[in-house]
ROTIPA-875338 format. One line per field, with one value per residue (C-alpha): residue number from 1; chain; residue in one letter; x, y, z. Coordinates in Angstrom, 3 decimals, padded with zeros to 6 digits. Each point is the difference from the previous one (the first is absolute). Example, Ala and Ser with C-alpha at 12.3 -4.5 7.8 and 13.67 -1.06 7.14 Angstrom:
pos (1; 2);
unit (A; A);
code (A; S);
x (012.300; 001.370);
y (-004.500; 003.440);
z (007.800; -000.660);
***
This chain:
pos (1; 2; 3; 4; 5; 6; 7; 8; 9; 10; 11; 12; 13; 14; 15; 16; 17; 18; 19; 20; 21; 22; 23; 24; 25; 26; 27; 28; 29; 30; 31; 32; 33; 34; 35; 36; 37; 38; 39; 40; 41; 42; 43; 44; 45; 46; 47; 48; 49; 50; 51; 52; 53; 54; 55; 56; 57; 58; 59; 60; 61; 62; 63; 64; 65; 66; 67; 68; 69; 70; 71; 72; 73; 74; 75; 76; 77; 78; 79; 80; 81; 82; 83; 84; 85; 86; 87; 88; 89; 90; 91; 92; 93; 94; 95; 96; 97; 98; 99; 100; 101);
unit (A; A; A; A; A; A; A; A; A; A; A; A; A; A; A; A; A; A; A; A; A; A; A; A; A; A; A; A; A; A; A; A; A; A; A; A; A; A; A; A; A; A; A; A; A; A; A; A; A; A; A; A; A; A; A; A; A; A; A; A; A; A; A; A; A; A; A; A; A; A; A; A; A; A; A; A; A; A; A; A; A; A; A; A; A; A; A; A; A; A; A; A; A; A; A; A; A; A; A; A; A);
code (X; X; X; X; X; X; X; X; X; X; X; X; X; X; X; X; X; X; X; X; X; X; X; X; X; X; X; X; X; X; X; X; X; X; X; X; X; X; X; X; X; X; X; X; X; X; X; X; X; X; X; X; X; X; X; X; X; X; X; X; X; X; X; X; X; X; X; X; X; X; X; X; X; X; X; X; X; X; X; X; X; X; X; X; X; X; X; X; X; X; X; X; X; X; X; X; X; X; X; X; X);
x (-032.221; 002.024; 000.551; 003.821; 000.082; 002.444; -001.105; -002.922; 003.697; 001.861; -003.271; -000.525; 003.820; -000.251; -002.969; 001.564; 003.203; -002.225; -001.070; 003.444; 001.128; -003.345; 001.236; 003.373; -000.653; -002.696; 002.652; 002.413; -002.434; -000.173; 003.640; 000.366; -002.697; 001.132; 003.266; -000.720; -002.142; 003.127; 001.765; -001.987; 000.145; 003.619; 001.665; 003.919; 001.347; 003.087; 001.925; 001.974; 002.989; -000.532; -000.700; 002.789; 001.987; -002.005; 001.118; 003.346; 000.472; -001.550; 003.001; 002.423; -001.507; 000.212; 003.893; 000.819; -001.646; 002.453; 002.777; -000.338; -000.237; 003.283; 001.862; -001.132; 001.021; 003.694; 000.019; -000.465; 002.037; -002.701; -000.383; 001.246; 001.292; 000.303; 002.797; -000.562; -003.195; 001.058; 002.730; -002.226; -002.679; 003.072; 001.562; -003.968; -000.317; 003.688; -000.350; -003.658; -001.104; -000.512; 002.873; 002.457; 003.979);
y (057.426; 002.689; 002.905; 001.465; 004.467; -000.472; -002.136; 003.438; 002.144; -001.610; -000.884; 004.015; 000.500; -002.273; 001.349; 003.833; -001.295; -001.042; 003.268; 001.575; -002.699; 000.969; 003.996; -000.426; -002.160; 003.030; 002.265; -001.793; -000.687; 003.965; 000.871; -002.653; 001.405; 003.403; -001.147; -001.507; 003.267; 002.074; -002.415; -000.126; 003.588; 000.358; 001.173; 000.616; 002.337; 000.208; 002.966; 000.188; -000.480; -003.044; -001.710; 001.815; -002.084; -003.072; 000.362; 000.419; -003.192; -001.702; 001.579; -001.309; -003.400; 000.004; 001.415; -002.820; -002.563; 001.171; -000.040; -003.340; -001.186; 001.985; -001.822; -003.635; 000.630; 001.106; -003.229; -001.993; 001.593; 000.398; 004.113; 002.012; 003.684; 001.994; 001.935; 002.495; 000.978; 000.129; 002.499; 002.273; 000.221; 000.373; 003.010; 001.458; -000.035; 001.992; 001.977; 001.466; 001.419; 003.639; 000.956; 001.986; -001.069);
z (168.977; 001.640; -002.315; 000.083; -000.252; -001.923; -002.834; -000.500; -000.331; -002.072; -002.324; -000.178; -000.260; -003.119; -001.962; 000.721; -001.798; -002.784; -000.150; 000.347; -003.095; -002.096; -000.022; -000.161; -003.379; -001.323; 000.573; -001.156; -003.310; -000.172; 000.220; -002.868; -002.446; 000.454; -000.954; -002.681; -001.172; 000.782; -002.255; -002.748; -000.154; -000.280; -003.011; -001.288; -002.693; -000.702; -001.009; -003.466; 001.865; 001.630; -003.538; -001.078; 002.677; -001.176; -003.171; 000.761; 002.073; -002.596; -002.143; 002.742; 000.200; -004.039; 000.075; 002.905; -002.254; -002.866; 002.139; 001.263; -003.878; -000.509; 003.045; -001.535; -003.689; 001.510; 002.595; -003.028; -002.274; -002.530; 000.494; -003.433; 000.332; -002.759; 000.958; -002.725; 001.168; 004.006; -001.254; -002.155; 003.126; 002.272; -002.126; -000.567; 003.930; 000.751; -003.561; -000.156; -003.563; -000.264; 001.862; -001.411; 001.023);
***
């Protein structure tokens, strides 16, 4: 049986890429649990502000909502103004109370 140098190389070359595989994964394992520490330490608070601003997009998505109902009642024909009404807010916008003319 005639024994090629070789095959003794590349058998050494394999088992010191298992080892190379074997750390990379522990490290690998290590970057993951500390990430997963960092994560579960993490924490958000939010300012009064920002729920202010919450708030008010829920307003906006509320007023678009209400729009949208407005736009269908006049498509169909089915929307009823009260035209007294639109002129008393309309002369209570241009006239404020309290003034004196």
């Amino acid at each position: 049986m005639k024994i090629n140098p070789y095959q003794s190389l590349s058998s050494s070359l394999y088992i010191q890429n298992k080892e190379n595989a074997s750390q990379d994964s522990k490290a690998e394992n290590a970057q993951q649990k500390e990430l997963s520490q960092r994560i579960a330490n993490d924490s958000i608070d939010i300012s009064k502000e920002a729920k202010i601003m919450q708030m008010s997009q829920t307003l906006d998505e509320d007023r678009t909502a209400k729009l949208e109902k407005l736009k269908e009642q006049i498509d169909q024909g089915t929307y009823d103004k009260d035209l007294l009404k639109t002129a008393q807010k309309m002369f209570d916008y241009w006239n404020p109370r309290g003034t004196d003319q």
